[in-house]
KEDREN-425315 format. One line per 3 residues: number of its first residue (from 1); their letters; for each residue x, y, z of N, C-alpha, C, O. Coordinates in steps of 0.001 Angstrom, whole numbers. Example, Ala and Ser with C-alpha at 12.3 -4.5 7.8 and 13.67 -1.06 7.14 Angstrom:
# residues 2
1) as) 13190/-5690/7800/12300/-4500/7800/13200/-3300/7800/14236/-3319/8465 | 12850/-2250/7080/13670/-1060/7140/12900/30/7870/13409/1138/8039 .
# end
This chain:
# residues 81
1) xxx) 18775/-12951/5888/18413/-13050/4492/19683/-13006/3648/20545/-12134/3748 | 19708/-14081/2773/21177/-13936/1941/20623/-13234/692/19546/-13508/164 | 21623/-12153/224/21502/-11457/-982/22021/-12030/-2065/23170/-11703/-2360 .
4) xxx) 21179/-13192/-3069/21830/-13764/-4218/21510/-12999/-5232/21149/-11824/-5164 | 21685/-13888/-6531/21437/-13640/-7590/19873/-13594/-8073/19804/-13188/-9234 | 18653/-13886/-7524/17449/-14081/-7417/17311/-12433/-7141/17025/-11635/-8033 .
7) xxx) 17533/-12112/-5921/17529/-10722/-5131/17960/-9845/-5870/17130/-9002/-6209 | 19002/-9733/-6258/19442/-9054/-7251/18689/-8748/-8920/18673/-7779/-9679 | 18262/-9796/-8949/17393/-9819/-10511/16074/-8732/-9984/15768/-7680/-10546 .
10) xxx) 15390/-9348/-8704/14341/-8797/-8077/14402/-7531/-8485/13789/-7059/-9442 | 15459/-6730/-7455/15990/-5911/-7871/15785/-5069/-8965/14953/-4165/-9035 | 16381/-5325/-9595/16790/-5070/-10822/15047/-4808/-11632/14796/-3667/-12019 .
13) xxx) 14290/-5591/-11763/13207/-5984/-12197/12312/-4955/-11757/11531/-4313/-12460 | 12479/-4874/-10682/11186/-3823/-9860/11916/-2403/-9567/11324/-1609/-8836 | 13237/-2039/-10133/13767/-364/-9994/14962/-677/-10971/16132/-1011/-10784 .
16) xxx) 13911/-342/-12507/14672/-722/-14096/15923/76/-14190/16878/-146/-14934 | 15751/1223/-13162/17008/2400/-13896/18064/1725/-13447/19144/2057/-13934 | 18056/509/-12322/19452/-29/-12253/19460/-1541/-12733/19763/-2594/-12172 .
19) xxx) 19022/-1229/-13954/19087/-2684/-14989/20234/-2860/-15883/20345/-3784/-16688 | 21115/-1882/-15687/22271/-2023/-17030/23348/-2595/-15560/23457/-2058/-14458 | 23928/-3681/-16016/24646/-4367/-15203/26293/-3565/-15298/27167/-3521/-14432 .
22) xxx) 26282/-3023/-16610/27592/-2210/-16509/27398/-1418/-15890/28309/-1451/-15063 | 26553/-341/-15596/26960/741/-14797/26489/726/-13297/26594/1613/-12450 | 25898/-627/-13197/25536/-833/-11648/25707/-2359/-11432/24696/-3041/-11262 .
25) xxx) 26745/-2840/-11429/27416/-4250/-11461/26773/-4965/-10338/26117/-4296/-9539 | 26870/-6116/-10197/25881/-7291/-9098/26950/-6489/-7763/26559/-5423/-7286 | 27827/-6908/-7435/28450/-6368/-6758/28335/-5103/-5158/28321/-5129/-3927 .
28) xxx) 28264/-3903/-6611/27536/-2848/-6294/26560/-2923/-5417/26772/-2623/-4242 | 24994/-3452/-5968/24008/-3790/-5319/23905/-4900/-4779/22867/-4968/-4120 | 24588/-5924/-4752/24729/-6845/-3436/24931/-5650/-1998/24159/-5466/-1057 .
31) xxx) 25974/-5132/-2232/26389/-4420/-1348/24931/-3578/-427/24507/-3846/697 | 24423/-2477/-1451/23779/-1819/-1048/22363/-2601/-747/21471/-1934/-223 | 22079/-4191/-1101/20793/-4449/-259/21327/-5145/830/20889/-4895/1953 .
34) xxx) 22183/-5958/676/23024/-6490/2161/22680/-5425/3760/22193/-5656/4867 | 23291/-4162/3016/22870/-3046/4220/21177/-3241/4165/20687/-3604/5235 | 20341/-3062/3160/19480/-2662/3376/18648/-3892/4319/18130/-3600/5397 .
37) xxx) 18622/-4759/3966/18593/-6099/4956/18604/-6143/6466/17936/-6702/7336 | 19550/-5392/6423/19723/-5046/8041/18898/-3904/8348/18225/-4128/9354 | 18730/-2924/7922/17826/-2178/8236/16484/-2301/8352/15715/-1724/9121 .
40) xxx) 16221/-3338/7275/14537/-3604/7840/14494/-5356/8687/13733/-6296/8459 | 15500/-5253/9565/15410/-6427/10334/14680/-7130/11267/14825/-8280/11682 | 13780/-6180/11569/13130/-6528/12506/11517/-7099/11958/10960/-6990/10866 .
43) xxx) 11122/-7689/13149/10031/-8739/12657/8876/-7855/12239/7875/-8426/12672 | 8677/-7249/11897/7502/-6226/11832/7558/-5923/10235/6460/-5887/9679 | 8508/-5740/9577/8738/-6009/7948/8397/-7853/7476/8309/-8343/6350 .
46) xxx) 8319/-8259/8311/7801/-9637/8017/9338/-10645/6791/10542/-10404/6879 | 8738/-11603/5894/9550/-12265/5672/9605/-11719/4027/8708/-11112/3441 | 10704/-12060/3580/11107/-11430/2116/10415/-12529/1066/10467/-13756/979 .
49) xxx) 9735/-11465/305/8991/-12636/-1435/8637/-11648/-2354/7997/-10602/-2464 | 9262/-12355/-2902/8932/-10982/-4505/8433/-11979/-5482/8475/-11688/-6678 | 7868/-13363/-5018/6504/-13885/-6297/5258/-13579/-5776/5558/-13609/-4582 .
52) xxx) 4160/-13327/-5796/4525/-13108/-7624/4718/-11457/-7884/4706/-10957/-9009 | 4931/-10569/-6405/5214/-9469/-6883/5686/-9252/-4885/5324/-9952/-3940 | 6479/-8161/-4898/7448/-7592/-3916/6537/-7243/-3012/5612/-6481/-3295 .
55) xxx) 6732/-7845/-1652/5742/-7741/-699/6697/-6316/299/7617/-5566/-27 | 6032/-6457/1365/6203/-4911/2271/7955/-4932/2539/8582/-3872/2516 | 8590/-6163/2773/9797/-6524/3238/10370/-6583/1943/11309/-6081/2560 .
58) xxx) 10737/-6686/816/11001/-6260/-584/11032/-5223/-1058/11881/-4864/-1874 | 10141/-4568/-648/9489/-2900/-1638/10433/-2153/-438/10858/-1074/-849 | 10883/-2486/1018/11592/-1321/1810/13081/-1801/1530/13914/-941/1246 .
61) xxx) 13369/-2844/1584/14907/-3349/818/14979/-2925/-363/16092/-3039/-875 | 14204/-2485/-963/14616/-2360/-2812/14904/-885/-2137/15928/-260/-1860 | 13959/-721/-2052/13844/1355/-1569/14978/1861/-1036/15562/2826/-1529 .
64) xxx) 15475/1063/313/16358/1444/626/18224/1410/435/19107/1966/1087 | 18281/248/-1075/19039/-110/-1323/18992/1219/-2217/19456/2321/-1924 | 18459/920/-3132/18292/2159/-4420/18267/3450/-4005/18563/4332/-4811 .
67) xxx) 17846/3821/-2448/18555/5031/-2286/19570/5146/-1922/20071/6244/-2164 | 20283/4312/-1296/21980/4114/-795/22619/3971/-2253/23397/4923/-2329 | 22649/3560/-2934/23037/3214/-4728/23156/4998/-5043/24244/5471/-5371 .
70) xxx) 22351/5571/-4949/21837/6655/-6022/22531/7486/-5033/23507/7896/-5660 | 22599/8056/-3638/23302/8731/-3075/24512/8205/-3271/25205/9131/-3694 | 25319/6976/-3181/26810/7100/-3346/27030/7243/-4356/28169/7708/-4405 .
73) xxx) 26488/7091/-5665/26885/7306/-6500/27102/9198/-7478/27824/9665/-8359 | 25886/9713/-6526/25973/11529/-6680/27473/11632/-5766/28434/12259/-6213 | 27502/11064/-4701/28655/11428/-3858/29872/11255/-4239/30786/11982/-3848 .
76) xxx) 30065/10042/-5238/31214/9566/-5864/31469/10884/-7157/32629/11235/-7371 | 30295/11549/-7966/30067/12144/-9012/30477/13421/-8446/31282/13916/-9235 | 30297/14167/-7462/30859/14939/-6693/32031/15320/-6072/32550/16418/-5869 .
79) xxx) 32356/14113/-5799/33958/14417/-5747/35019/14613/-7147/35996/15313/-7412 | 34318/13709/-7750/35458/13694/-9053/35079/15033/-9759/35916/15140/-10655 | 34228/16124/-9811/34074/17458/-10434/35247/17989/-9883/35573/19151/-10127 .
# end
């Protein structure tokens, strides 16, 4: 599955708190669904579609991106105290 700009909007769309592109840049979350991609790789998450709304293989990539996002980013917030 390639992580574009579609994915990213997805994203974005269906877990709003990382809708401000400044403080969570495409980048960023390319990164963290790229991983998440791989984690739900196997055929049993089925195939990725978020029209007209985020199916089982979407809703565990968003999930698991947005928790990789939100932990590095406490972890990053943690060190710099």
């Amino acid at each position: 599955m390639d992580i574009d700009a579609s994915v990213i909007a997805d994203f974005r769309a269906y877990y709003t708190e990382f809708s401000d592109t400044s403080d969570w840049p495409d980048a960023t979350l390319e990164r963290h669904l790229w991983d998440a991609t791989h984690e739900t790789g196997s055929s049993r998450w089925g195939s990725y579609s978020a029209d007209p709304a985020p199916n089982f293989k979407a809703r565990g990539v968003f999930a698991y991106a947005a928790h990789r996002a939100a932990v590095a980013r406490a972890a990053q917030r943690a060190m710099e105290a």
